[in-house]
N, C-alpha and C positions, 0 to 999 in steps of 0.2 A: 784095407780095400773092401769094399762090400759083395755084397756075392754077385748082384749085377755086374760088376765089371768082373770080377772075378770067372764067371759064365762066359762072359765076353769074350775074354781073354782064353779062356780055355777053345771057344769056338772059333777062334784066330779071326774075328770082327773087334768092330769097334760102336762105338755108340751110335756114330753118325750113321754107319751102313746097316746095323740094327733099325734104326726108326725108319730107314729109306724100305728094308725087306719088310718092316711093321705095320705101313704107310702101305705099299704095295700089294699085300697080301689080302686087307681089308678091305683096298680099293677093287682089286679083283673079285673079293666076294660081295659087296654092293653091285659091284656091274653083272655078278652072274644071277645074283636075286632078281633084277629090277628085268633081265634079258628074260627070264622065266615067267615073271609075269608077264612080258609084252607076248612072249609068245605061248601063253594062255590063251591072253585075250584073241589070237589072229587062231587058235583053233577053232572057241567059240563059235567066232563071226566068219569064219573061213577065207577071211581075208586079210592084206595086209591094213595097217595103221591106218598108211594114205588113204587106202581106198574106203577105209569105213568112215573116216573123217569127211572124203567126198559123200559119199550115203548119207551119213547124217546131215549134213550144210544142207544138201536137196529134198529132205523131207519138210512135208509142212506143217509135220504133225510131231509136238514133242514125246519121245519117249522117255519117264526120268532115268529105269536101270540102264537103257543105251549112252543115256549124256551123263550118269555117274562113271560107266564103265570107257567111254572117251576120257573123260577129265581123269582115272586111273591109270588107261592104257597111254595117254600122253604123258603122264609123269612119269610113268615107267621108260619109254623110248628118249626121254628129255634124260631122264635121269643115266641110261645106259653111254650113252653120246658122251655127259659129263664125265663119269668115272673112268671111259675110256681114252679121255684125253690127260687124265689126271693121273693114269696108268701109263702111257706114254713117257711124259711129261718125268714120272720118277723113273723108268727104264732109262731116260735121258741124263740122268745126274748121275755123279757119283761121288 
């Protein structure tokens, strides 16, 4: 038996519910990174996402640290959405 399962077994799991709490754990800590950043950025700009995403679309004048810190702040909000459904998604299985 190797020690892996031997762990396993001592912690009354099994492989499959191991990968799902292993899978689950990591997904929660990407979604709580990527939520920190988003709301970084909404102290920053003291606004939400939406609203700074409308602010930018209406200028006529580009700023780049503003449209790098959009194209950040939208991967961070894209990215929290994702991890949250993929967190679900394993609370759903078992």
């Amino acid at each position: 038996m190797s020690v892996v399962s031997t762990v396993l077994k001592d912690l009354r799991t099994n492989e499959k519910e191991a990968s799902r709490e292993y899978a689950l754990l990591h997904a929660s800590q990407k979604a709580a990174e990527l939520a920190q950043q988003s709301e970084s950025f909404q102290k920053k700009y003291q606004m939400s996402f939406e609203d700074f995403e409308k602010r930018l679309r209406s200028q006529d004048k580009e700023i780049f640290e503003e449209e790098d810190d959009y194209l950040a702040w939208q991967f961070a909000v894209e990215g929290v959405a994702y991890w949250r459904e993929k967190i679900e998604q394993l609370k759903s299985t078992s």
